[in-house]
C-alpha positions as CSV (number, residue, x, y, z in Angstrom):
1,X,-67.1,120.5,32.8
2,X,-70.4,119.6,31.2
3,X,-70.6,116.4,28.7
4,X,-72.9,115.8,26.2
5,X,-73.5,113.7,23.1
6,X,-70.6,116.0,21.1
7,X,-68.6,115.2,23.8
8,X,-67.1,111.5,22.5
9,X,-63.8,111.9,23.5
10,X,-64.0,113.3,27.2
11,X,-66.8,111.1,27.5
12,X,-64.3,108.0,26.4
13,X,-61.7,109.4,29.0
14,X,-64.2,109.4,31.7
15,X,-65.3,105.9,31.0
16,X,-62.2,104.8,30.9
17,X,-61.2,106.4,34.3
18,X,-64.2,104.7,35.7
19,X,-64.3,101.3,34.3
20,X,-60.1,100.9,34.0
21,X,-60.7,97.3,34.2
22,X,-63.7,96.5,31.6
23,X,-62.5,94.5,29.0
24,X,-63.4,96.2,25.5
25,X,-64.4,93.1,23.8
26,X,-67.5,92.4,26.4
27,X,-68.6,96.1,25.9
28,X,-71.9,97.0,24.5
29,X,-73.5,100.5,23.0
30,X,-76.4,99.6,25.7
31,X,-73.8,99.5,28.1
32,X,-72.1,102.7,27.1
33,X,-75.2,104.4,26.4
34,X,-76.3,103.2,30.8
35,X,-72.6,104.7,31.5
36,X,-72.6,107.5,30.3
37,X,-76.3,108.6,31.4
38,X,-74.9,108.0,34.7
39,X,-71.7,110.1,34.5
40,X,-72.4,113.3,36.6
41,X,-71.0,115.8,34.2
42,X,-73.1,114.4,31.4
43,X,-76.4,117.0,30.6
44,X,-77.7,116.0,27.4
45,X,-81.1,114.7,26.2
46,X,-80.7,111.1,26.3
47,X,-82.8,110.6,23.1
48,X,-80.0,112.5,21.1
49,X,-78.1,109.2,21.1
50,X,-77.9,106.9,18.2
51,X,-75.4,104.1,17.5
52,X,-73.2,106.6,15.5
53,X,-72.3,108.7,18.9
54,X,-72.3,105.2,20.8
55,X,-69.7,104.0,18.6
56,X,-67.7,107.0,18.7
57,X,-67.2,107.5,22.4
58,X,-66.2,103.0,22.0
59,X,-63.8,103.7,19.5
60,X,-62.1,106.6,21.8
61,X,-62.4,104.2,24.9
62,X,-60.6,101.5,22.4
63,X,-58.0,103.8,21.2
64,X,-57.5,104.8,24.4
65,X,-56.7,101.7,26.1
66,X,-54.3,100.5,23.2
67,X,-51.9,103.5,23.8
């Protein structure tokens, strides 16, 4: 499966499945942004993210880990 920008959620999911010990309050969009540059699903122009998409995929991550 290919990830890009659009792709918050599965993005979120994949995060989470990486970092299952991160704690969410020490997280930054930097550090989301480095993340998910680095997952090796994700093919999208890395200029195409703006704080809006970074805070998306952080609020999936969050709601995520509060289930």
């Amino acid at each position: 499966m290919t990830l890009t920008w659009e792709s918050t959620y599965a993005i979120a999911l994949e995060l989470r499945r990486q970092y299952p010990t991160v704690n969410m309050e020490e997280v930054s969009l930097r550090q989301i942004y480095n993340w998910t540059l680095q997952l090796a699903e994700f093919e999208d122009d890395p200029s195409l993210a703006n704080d809006e998409v970074l805070h998306a995929i952080f609020q999936d991550w969050f709601e995520e880990n509060i289930k």
